[in-house]
C-alpha positions in Angstrom: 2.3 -10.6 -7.1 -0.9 -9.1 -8.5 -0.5 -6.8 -11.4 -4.3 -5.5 -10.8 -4.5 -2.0 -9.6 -2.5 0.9 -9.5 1.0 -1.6 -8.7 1.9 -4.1 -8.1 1.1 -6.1 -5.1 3.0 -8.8 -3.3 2.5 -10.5 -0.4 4.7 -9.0 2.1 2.4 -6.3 1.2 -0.8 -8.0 1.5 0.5 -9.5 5.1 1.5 -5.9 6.7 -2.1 -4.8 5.5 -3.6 -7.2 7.4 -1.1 -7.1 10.4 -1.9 -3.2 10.6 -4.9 -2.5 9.2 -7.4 -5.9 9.1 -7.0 -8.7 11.0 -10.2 -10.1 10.1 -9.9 -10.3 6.7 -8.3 -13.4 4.3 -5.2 -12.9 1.8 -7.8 -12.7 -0.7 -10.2 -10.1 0.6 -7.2 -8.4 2.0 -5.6 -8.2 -1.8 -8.6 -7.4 -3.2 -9.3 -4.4 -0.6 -6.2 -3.0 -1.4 -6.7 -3.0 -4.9 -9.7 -0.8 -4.7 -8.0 1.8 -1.9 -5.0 1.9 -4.2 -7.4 3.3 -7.1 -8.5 5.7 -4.9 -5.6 6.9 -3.2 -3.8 10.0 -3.8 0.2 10.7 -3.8 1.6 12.6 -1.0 5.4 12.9 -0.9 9.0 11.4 -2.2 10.8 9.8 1.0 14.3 10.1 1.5 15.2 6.8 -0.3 13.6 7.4 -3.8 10.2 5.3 -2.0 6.9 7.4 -2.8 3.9 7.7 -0.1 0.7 7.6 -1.1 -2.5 7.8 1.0 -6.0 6.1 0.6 -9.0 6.9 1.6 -10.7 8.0 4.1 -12.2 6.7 6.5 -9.3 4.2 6.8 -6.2 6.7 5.4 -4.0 4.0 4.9 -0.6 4.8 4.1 1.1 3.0 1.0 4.6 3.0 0.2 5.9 2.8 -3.2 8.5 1.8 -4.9 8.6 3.4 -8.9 9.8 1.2 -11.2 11.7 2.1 -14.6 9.4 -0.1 -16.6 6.1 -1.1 -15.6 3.9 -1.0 -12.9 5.5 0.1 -9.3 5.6 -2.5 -6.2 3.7 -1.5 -3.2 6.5 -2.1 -0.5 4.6 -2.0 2.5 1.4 -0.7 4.1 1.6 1.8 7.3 -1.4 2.0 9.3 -2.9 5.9 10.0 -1.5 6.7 13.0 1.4 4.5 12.9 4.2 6.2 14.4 6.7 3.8 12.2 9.2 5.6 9.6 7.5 5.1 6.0 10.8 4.4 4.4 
């Protein structure tokens, strides 16, 4: 898991980004993407099951969902595409 960023990152994470969001890119550049549109994303809602959602920037509006921790940084559970009709949480 990375602790660089906004949470923490692990790489379920890191594989759903690429799966949904960039195909083309490696582990690495995929992890270090994230890391930036993390920084820059904004908090939108609490989901039903305590799981936060965040959105990044635009243009890509990627969807993050988070998972607050009671010490230290919060895991990134997963990564929702835009328009991806799946249920965040």
């Amino acid at each position: 898991m990375s602790a660089s960023g906004r949470w923490f990152i692990g790489p379920h994470a890191v594989r759903r980004y690429i799966e949904r969001v960039a195909p083309a890119l490696s582990y690495e550049d995929a992890l270090e993407r994230m890391i930036s549109e993390s920084e820059a994303s904004h908090y939108v809602r609490k989901e039903r099951d305590g799981c936060e959602l965040w959105r990044g920037p635009k243009p890509g509006r990627v969807r993050f969902i988070v998972q607050p921790q009671i010490r230290g940084l919060p895991v990134l559970r997963t990564v929702l595409a835009e328009h991806d009709r799946r249920r965040p949480c």
